[in-house]
BADOLUM-960351 format. One record per residue (C-alpha): x, y, z; residue in three letters; residue number from 0. Coordinates in pm, 1 decimal. Example, Ala and Ser with C-alpha at 12.3 -4.5 7.8 and 13.67 -1.06 7.14 Angstrom:
REM residues 2
<<1230.0,-450.0,780.0>,Ala,0>
<<1367.0,-106.0,714.0>,Ser,1>
***
This chain:
REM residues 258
<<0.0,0.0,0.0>,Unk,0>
<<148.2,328.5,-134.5>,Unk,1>
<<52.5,582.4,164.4>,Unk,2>
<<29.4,961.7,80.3>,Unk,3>
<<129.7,1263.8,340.1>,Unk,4>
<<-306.7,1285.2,452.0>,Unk,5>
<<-240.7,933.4,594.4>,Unk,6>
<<34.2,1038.6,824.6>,Unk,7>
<<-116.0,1347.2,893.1>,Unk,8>
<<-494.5,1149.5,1025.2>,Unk,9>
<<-198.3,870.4,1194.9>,Unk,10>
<<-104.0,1182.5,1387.9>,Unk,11>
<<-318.3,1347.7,1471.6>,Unk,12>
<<-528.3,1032.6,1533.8>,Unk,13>
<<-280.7,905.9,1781.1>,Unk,14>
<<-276.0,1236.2,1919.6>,Unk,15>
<<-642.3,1194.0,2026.4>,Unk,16>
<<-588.0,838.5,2199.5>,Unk,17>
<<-270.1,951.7,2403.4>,Unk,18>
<<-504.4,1251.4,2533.2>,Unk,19>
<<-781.2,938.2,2590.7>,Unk,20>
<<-542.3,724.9,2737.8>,Unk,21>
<<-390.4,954.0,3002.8>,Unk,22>
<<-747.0,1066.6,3160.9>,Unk,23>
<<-922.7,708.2,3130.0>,Unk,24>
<<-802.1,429.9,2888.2>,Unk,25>
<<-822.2,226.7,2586.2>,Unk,26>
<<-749.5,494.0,2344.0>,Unk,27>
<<-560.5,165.4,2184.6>,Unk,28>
<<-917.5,119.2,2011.8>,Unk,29>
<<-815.6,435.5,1785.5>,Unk,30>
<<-465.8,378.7,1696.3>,Unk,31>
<<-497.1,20.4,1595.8>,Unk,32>
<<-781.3,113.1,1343.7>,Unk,33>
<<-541.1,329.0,1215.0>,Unk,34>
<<-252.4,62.5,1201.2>,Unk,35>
<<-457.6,-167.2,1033.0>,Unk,36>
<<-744.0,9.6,866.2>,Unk,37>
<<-553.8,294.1,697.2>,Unk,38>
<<-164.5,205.5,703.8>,Unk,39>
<<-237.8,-94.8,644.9>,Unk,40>
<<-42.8,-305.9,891.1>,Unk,41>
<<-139.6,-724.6,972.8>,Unk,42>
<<-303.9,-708.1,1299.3>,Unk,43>
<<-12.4,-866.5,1472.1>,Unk,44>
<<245.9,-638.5,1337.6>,Unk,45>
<<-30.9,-332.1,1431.1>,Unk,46>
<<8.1,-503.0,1771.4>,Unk,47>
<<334.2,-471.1,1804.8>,Unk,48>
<<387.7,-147.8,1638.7>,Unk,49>
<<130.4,21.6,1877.6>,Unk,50>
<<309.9,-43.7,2144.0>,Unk,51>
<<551.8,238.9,2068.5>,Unk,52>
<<390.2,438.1,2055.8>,Unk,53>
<<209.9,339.3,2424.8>,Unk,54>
<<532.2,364.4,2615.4>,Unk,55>
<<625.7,736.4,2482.0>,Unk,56>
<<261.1,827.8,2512.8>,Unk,57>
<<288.4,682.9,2885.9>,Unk,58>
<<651.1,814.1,2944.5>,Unk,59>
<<599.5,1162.3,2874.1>,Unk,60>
<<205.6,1171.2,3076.0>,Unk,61>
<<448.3,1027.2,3388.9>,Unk,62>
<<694.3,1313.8,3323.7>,Unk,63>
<<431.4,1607.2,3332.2>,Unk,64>
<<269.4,1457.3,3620.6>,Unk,65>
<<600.5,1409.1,3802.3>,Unk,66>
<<690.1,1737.8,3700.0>,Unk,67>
<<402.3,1899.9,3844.6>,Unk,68>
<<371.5,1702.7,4182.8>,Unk,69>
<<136.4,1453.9,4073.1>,Unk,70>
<<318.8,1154.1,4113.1>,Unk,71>
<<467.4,1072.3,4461.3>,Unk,72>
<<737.6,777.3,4397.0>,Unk,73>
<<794.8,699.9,4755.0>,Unk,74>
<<441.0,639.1,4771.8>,Unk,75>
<<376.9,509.2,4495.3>,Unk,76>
<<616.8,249.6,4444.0>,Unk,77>
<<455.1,-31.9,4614.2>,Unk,78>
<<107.6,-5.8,4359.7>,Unk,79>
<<409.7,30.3,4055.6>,Unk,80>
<<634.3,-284.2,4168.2>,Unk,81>
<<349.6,-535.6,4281.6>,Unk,82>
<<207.5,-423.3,3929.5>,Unk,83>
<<465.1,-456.8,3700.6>,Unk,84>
<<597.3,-816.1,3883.8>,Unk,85>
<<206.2,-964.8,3850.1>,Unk,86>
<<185.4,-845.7,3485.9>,Unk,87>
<<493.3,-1056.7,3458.1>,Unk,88>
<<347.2,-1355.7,3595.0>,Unk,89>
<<42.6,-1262.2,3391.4>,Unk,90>
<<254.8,-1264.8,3043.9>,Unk,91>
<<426.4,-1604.6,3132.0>,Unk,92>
<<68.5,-1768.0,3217.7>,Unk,93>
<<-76.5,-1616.8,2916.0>,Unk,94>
<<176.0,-1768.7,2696.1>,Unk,95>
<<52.2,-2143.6,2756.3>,Unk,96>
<<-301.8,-2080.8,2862.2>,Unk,97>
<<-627.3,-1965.0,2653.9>,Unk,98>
<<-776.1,-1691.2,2787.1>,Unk,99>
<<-1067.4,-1661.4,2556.1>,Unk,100>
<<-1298.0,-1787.6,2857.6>,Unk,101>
<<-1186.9,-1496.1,3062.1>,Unk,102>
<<-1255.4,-1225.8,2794.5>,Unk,103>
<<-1609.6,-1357.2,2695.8>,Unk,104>
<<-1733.0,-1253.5,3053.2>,Unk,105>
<<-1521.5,-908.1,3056.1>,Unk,106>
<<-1835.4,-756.8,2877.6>,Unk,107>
<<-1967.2,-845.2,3236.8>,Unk,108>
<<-1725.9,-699.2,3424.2>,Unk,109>
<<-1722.4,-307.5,3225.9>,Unk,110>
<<-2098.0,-341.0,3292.6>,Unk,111>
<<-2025.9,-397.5,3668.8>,Unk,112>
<<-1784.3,-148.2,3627.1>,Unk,113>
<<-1987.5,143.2,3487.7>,Unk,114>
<<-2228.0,84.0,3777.7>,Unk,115>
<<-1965.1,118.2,4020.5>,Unk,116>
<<-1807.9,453.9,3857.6>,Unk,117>
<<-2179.3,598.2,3852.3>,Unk,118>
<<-2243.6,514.4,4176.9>,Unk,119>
<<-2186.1,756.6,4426.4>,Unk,120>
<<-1964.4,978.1,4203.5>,Unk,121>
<<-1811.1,1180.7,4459.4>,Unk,122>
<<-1573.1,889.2,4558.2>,Unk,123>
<<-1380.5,978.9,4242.7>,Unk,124>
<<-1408.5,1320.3,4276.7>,Unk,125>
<<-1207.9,1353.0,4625.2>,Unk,126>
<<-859.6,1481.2,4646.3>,Unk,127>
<<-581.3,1224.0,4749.1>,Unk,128>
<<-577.3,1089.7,5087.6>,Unk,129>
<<-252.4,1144.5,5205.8>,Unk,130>
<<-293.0,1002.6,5507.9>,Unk,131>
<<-414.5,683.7,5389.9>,Unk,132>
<<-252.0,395.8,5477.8>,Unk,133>
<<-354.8,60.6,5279.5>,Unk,134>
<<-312.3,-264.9,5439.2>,Unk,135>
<<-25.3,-445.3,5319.3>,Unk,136>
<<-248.8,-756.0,5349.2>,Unk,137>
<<-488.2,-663.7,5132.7>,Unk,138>
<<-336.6,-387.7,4889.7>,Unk,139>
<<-36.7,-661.2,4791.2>,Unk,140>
<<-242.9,-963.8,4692.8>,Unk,141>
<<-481.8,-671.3,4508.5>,Unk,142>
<<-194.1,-505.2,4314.4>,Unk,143>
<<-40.8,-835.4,4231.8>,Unk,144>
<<-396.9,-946.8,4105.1>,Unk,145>
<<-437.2,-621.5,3905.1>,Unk,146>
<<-92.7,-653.8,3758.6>,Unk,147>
<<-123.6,-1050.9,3674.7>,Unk,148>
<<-500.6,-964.0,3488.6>,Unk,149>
<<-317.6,-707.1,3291.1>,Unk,150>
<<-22.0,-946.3,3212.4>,Unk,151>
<<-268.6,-1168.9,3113.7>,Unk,152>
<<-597.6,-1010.9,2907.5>,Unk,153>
<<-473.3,-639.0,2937.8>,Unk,154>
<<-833.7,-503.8,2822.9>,Unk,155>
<<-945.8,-292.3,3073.0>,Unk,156>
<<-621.1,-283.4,3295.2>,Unk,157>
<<-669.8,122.6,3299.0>,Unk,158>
<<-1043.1,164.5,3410.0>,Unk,159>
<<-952.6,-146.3,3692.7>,Unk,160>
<<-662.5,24.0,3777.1>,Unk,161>
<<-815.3,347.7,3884.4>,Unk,162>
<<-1113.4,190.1,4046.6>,Unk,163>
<<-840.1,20.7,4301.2>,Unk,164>
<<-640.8,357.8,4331.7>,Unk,165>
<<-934.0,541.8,4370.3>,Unk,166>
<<-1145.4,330.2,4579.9>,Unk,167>
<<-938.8,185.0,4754.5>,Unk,168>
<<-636.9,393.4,4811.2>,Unk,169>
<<-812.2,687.6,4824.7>,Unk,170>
<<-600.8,860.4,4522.2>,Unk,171>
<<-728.4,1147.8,4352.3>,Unk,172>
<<-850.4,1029.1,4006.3>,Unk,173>
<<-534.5,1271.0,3835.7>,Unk,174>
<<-288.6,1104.9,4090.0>,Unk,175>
<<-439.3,780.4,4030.9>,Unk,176>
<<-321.0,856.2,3670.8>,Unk,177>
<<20.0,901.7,3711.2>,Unk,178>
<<88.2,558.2,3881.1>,Unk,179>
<<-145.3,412.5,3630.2>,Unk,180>
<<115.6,581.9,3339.5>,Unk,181>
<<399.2,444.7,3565.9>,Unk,182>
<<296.2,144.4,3571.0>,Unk,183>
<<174.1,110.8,3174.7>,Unk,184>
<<511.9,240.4,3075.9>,Unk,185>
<<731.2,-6.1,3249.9>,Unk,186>
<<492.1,-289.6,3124.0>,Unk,187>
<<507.1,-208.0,2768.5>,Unk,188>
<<908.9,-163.3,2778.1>,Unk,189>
<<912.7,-540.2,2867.9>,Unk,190>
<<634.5,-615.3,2578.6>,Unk,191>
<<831.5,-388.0,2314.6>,Unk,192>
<<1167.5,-628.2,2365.7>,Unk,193>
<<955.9,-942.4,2330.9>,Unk,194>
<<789.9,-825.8,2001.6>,Unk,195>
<<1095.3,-689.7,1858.0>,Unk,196>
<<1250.7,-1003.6,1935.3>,Unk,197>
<<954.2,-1158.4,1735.2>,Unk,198>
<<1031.6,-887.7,1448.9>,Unk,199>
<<647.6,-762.1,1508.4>,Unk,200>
<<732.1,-397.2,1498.6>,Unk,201>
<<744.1,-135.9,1227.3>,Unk,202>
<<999.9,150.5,1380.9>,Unk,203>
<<891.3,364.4,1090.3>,Unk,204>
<<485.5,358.9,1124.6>,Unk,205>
<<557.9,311.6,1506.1>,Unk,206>
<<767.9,651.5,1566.7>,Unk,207>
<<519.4,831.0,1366.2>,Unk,208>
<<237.5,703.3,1560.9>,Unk,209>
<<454.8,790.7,1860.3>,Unk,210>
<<513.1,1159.6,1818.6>,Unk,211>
<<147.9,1211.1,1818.4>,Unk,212>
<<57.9,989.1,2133.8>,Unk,213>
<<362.8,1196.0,2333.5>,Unk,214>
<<186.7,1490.5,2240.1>,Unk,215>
<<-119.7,1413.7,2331.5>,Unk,216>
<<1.7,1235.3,2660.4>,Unk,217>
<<212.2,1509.3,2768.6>,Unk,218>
<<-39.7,1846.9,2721.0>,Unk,219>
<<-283.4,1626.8,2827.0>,Unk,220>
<<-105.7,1539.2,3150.8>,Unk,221>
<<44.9,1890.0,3185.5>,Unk,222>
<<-280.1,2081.7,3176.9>,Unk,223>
<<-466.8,1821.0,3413.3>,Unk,224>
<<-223.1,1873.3,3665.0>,Unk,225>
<<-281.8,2229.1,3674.3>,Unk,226>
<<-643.2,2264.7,3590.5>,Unk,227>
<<-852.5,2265.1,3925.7>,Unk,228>
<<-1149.4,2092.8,3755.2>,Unk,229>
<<-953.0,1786.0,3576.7>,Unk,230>
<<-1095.4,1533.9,3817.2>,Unk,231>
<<-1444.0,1584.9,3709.3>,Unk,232>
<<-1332.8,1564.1,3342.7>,Unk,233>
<<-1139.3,1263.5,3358.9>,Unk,234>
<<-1468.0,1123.4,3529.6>,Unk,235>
<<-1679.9,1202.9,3277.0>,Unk,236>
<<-1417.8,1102.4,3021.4>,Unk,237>
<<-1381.1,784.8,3188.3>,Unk,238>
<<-1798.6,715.6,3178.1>,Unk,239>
<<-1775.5,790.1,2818.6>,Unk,240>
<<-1469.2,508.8,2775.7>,Unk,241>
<<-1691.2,244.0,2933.6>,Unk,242>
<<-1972.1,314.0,2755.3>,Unk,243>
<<-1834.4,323.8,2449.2>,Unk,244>
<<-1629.7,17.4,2550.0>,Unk,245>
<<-1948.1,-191.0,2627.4>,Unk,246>
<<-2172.7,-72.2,2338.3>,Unk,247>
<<-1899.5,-222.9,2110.5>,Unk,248>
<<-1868.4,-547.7,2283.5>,Unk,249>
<<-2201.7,-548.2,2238.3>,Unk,250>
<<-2244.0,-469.3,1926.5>,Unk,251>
<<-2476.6,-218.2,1974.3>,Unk,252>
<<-2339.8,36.8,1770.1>,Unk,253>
<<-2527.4,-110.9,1461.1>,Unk,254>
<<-2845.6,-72.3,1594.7>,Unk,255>
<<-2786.9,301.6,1455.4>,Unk,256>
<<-2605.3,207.4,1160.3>,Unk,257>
***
């Protein structure tokens, strides 16, 4: 496929769009592989790949703003970010040998059971971070582990369960919850990037391309959230949109208005 200067203009400013998306709620990934495969062109394994690039500049630079303007707290932080990253490990390994077909059927289920529980009682996601918060190592270890191992091993969805535990649980601000949740995604898809360039599933060219626009979007998008008072209530509403969308395309309900 001979591609003309429009398509990398729309890849731009396309994955511009989903690294704004992806820093507020999540699965912005829905735009940028259409574009991989619908208008560059790409096998879906090679858009797979490929898309991954861009992810961990998208992610890298959103973790930098936030850092940057006091968003992200490492010292507290780094318990959520290591139990994480070590159960998406486990979760890649398992996923390797096992099917996990069973598991995604019912996670239609579980972004239902998730909208209810981001609608419900909104102001829970609206608080500022609880610094005083102290989670119980009992409990917040086996749950990060469990979160990092599910995204290790179906990865759909790891952002909106990620802030749901970091909200919900340790009381983070929904912008703060953020941050780790870019910490975390970036140090993932590092690992991932090695084992599909190993498996020569990445095109550097289409990737980098793809990548300048999700670091733009990632960063401005992370920058102005961490200064605008109001950017928990958007990323809420952003984040309702996400699921909705999400579940009305599992569903296939999106043809009911075609």
């Amino acid at each position: 496929m001979q591609l003309e200067w429009y398509h990398y203009l729309i890849a731009v400013l396309g994955s511009a769009l989903a690294g704004s998306i992806n820093t507020l709620a999540g699965n912005g990934s829905a735009i940028t592989l259409t574009i991989l495969t619908e208008l560059l062109g790409l096998p879906g394994n090679l858009a797979n790949g490929t898309n991954r690039v861009g992810v961990f500049t998208q992610s890298a630079a959103g973790v930098y703003a936030f850092y940057r303007n006091g968003k992200l707290t490492v010292q507290r932080s780094t318990l959520p970010i290591i139990m994480n990253v070590i159960g998406a490990a486990a979760g890649v390994a398992v996923a390797v040998s096992v099917s996990n077909e069973a598991f995604k059927s019912a996670f239609r289920f579980l972004m239902i059971a998730m909208l209810f529980v981001i609608l419900l009682k909104p102001k829970r996601w609206l608080r500022e971070t609880d610094i005083s918060r102290q989670p119980n190592p009992w409990i917040a270890i086996p749950l990060y582990l469990a979160l990092g191992f599910y995204s290790g091993f179906i990865q759909m969805g790891m952002g909106v369960f990620f802030l749901a535990v970091m909200v919900l649980y340790a009381r983070y601000s929904l912008i703060d919850a953020n941050a780790v949740k870019l910490a975390v995604v970036a140090l993932n898809t590092l690992l991932v990037i090695i084992i599909f360039q190993l498996q020569g599933l990445i095109n550097w060219q289409i990737g980098l391309i793809m990548a300048l626009g999700q670091t733009i979007g990632g960063y401005f998008t992370a920058h102005y959230a961490s200064l605008y008072p109001r950017a928990n209530v958007w990323a809420h509403r952003l984040l309702v949109a996400v699921v909705i969308l999400a579940i009305a395309k599992m569903f296939n309900l999106h043809k009911l208005f075609l």
